[in-house]
DRENPA-98060 format. One record per residue (C-alpha): x, y, z; residue in one letter. Coordinates in steps of 0.5 Angstrom, whole numbers, plus 2048, in hexadecimal, padded with zeros to 3 digits. Example, Ala and Ser with C-alpha at 12.3 -4.5 7.8 and 13.67 -1.06 7.14 Angstrom:
8197F7810A
81B7FE80ES
REM end
This chain:
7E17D872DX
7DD7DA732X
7DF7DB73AX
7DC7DA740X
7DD7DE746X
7DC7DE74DX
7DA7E4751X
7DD7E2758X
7DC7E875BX
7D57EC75DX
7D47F3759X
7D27F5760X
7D77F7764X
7D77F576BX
7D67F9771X
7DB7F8777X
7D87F877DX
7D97FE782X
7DB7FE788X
7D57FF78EX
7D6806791X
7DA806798X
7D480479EX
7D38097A3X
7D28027A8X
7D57FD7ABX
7D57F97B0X
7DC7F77B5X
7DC7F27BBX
7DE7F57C2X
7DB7F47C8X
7D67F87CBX
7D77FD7D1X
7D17FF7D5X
7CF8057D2X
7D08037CBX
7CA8057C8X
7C68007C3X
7C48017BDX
7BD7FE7BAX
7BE7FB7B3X
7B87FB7AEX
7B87F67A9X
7B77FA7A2X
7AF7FB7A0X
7AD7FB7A7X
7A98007AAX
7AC8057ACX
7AC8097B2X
7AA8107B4X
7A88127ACX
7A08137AAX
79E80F7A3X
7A181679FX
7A78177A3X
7A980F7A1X
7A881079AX
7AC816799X
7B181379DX
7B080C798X
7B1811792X
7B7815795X
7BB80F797X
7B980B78FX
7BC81178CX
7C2811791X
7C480978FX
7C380B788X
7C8810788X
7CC80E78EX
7D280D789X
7D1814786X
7D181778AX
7D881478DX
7DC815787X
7D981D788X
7DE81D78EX
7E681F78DX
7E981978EX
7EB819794X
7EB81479AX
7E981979FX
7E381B79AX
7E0815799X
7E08137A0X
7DD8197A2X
7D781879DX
7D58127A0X
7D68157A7X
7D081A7A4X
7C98197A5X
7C381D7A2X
7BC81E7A5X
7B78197A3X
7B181C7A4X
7AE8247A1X
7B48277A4X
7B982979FX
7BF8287A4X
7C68257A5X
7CA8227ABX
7D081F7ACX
7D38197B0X
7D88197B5X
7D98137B9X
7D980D7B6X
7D480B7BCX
7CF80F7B8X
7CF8157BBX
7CD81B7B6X
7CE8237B7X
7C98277B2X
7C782F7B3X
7C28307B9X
7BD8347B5X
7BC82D7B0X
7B882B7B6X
7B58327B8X
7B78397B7X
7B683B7BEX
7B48367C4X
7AD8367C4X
7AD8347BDX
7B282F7BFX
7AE82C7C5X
7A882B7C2X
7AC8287BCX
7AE8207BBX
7B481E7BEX
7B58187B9X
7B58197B1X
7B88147ACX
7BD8167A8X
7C18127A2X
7C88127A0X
7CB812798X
7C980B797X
7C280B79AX
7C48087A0X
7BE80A7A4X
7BF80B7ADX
7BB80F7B2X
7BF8147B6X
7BC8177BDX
7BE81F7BFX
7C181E7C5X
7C58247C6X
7C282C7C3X
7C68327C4X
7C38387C0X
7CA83D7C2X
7CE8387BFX
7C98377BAX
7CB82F7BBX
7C78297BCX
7C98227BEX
7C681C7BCX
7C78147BCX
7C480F7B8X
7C080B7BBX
7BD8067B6X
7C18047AEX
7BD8007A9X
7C17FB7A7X
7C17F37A4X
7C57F27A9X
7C37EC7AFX
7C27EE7B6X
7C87EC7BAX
7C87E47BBX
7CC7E07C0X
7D27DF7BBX
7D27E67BAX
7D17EA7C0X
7D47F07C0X
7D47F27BAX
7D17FA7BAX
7D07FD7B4X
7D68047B3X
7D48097AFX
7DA80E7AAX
7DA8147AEX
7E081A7ADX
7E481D7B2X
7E58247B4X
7EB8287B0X
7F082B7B6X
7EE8337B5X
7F58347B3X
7F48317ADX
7EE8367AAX
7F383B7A6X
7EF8427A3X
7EE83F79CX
7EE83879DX
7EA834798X
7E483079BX
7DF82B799X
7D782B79BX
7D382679BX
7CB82879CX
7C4825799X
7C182C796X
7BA82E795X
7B582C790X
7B183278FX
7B583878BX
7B383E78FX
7B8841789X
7B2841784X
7AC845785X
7A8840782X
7A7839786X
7AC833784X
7B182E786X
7B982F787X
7BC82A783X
7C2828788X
7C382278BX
7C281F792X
7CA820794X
7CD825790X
7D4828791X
7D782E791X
7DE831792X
7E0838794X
7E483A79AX
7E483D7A0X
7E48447A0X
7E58477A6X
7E28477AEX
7DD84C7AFX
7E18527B3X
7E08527BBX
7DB84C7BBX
7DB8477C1X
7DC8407BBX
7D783D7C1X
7D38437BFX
7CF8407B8X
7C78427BAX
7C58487B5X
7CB8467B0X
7D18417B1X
7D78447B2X
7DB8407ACX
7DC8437A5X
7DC83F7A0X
7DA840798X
7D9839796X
7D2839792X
7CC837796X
7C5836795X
7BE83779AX
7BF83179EX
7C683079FX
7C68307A6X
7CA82C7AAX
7CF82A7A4X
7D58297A6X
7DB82E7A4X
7E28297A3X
7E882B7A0X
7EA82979AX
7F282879AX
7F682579FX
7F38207A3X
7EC8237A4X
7E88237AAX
7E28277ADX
7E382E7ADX
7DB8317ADX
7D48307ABX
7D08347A6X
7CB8387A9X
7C883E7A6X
7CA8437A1X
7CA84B7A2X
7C584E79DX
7C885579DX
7CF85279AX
7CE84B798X
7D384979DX
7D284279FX
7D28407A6X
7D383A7ABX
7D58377B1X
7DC8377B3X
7E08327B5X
7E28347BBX
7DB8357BEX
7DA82E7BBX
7E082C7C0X
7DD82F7C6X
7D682C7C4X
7D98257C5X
7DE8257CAX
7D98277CEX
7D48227CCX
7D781D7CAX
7DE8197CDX
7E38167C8X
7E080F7C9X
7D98127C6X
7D58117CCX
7D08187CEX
7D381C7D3X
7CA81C7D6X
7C681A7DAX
7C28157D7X
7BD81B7D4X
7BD81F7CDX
7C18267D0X
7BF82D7CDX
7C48337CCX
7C08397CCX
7C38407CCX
7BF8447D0X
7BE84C7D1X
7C18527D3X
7C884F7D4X
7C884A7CFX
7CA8457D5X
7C983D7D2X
7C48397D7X
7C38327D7X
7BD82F7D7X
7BA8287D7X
7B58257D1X
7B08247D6X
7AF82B7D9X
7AC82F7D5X
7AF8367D4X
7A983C7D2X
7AD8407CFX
7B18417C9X
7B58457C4X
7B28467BFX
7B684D7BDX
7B884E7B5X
7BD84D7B2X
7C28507AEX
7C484A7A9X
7C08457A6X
7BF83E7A8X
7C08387A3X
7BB8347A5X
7B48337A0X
7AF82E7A0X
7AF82A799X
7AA827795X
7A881F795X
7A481E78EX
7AB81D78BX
REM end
């Protein structure tokens, strides 16, 4: 007797949905003090501001490939809160600087190295003080350089405008800012001699490892792990100009600068910036955390408002006794410091046809 049967079930397995990557933005309700700062949102696909047609087409294609790989590149994280929380507080630079930042106020104010806007002061001066930079899901904000300190080799940024479908505030929900992720500073007791630390940095696209011309293959946010090795002896930390003064061997690539340095164990926090490496030793190093903890509490109080007047302000080491000036954008400085310098600065240009 023949039999029929019925096959109530899809050879094809079915695929469970994955949950979407934590956001770098939100949006909470409070009531706005007089010196909150407003920050312009741009619905997607609108022309952006500040970027020439190749600047937006290479900041089209990084963010494209960072949506696609948003969820790789998270499960690429140990598994730990304060990781994630500190990968969606990283941005990258969006346009031909191979570069790194780190937010660390959910107002959106962002720190970085100083000589990602300028080696020395001339450079910086005559540079942009606005650039676009992306987070790890390809959200899109533009950041604007208020603060640049070449001593500390730190710069301090605020976002200014996101890209986001998000709707202008309406009379139903006024109030309502967006609030970024940001990470804070770990207490310096808490860096230990050996203590395993997490990087997060976008290196370059060019391997200036090969003698022939060719592209790396690494991803847009790459996360290494390593530990911090030693402070370098007899150095002021706010002393980072020829070289940083943290020692770390976590791997890096030309391009890492400004990626943040965070600790592995415990409950994490901040503990310094990547920012060069020696070319004699192959050590890297960073900007350590207690001159990111001067760097702010002189800039900027615990509500995240700027200590300045309402001009960009520079911090340029100056001749002779090395005496820090302040000076403001508008009056322009002629000289500037343009010595060498021991170590290597890991900042590159990158190629935009890919």
């Amino acid at each position: 007797m023949e039999t029929h049967k019925r096959n109530l079930r899809s050879k094809t397995p079915v695929k469970t949905p994955q949950p979407s990557p934590p956001s770098p933005l939100s949006f909470t309700t409070h009531t706005p003090s007089p010196t909150t700062e407003p920050i312009t949102l741009i619905p997607p696909h609108s022309p952006l501001p500040n970027l020439t047609p190749t600047e937006k087409s290479l900041l089209r294609l990084k963010q494209a490939k960072l949506t696609s790989t948003a969820p790789k590149t998270l499960s690429s994280l140990p598994p730990t809160p304060h990781l994630t929380n500190a990968l969606c507080s990283t941005l990258i630079f969006a346009q031909h600087e191979a570069g790194t930042a780190i937010c660390v106020h959910p107002a959106g104010y962002v720190l970085t190295c100083a000589h990602c806007f300028g080696d020395n002061e001339r450079e910086y001066r005559r540079g942009p003080k606005r650039r676009w930079m992306l987070f790890y899901t390809g959200l899109a904000v533009q950041v604007e350089c208020r603060v640049w300190d070449a001593k500390r080799d730190l710069a301090l940024l605020k976002i200014v405008a996101v890209e986001t479908d998000r709707l202008p505030p309406s009379e139903k929900r006024e109030g309502e800012v967006p609030t970024f992720c940001s990470v804070t500073l770990s207490a310096p007791s808490t860096l230990k001699l050996g203590a395993e630390v997490v990087c997060i940095g976008q290196p370059g696209r060019d391997d200036l490892e090969s003698v022939a011309a060719r592209k790396t293959k690494y991803d847009l946010f790459e996360i290494s792990e390593g530990r911090f090795r030693s402070m370098v002896s007899g150095r002021d930390p706010n002393d980072n100009e020829e070289i940083g003064s943290l020692m770390h061997d976590a791997w890096t690539y030309w391009g890492h600068s400004g990626a943040p340095l965070l600790l592995r164990g415990g409950e994490g926090g901040l503990v310094g910036l990547h920012s060069s490496w020696d070319e004699g030793t192959g050590m890297r190093h960073g900007v350590p955390g207690a001159a990111i903890g001067s760097f702010l509490a002189e800039w900027l109080d615990d509500a995240g408002r700027e200590e300045r007047s309402s001009e960009p302000a520079v911090t340029v080491s100056g001749f002779g006794n090395e005496k820090e000036v302040r000076e403001r954008i508008p009056r322009a400085i002629d000289r500037s410091d343009d010595r060498g310098r021991h170590g290597r600065r890991e900042t590159i240009v990158i190629d935009d046809s890919e």
